[in-house]
N, C-alpha and C positions, 0 to 999 in steps of 0.2 A: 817150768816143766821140762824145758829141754836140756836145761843144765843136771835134770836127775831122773831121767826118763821111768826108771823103776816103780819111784815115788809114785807113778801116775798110772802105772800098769794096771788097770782095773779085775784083771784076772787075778793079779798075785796079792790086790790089796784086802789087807786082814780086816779095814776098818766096815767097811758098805755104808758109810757114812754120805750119800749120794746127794740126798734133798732135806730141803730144812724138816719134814717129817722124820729123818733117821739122824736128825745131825746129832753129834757125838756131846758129853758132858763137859768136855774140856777142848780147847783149842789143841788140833792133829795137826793143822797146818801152818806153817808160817815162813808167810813168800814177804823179800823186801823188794820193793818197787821204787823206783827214782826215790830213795833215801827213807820211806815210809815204811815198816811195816805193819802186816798187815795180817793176823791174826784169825784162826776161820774153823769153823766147828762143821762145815759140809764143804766137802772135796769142788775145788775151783774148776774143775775138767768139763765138768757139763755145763757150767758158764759159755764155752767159747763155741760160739756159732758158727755157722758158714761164713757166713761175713767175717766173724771176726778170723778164720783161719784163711780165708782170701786175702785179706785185710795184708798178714803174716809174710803168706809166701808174697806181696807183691814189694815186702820193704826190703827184701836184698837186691832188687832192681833198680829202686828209689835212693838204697844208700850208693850203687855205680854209679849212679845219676843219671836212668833213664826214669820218665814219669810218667804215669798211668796214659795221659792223652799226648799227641803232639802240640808243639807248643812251649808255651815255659809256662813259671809256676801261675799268672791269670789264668790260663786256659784250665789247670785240674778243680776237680770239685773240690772245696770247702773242706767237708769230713774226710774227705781220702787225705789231702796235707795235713790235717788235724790232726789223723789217727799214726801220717808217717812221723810225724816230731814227736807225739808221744810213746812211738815203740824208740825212735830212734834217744831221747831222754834216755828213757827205760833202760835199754840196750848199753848205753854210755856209763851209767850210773852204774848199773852190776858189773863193768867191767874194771873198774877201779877198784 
């Protein structure tokens, strides 16, 4: 989504394709993820929660290599490195 902001502008988009109630007859979307794509008939925007936009802004601290707690990597919770190596995957993969 950040790579085509547009795409995601909920004002300007033609489709309202929001929730699986209005999802579209054909596949509108197609995002590739760490080598996968991934294929989708309702718009991925309302998917991303609070958490998962916390989640976001905390992995360009995490890739300077500061970490959520003080400490090193024993001390962070469990999901928060889980979710930093699969943005950071992610991240790595579309930049090739």
């Amino acid at each position: 989504m950040a790579r085509n902001p547009k795409q995601f502008d909920c004002d300007r988009c033609p489709h309202r394709h929001c929730s699986e109630e209005k999802a579209a007859q054909f596949d509108v979307w197609v995002i590739t993820l760490g080598g996968f794509e991934h294929r989708m008939r309702v718009c991925p925007k309302p998917q991303i929660t609070a958490a998962t936009q916390q989640l976001l802004s905390l992995f360009g601290d995490y890739r300077q290599g500061y970490l959520l707690n003080a400490g090193g990597l024993n001390e962070q919770p469990f999901r928060y490195l889980q979710a930093m190596r699969l943005i950071d995957s992610t991240v790595k993969s579309n930049e090739q």
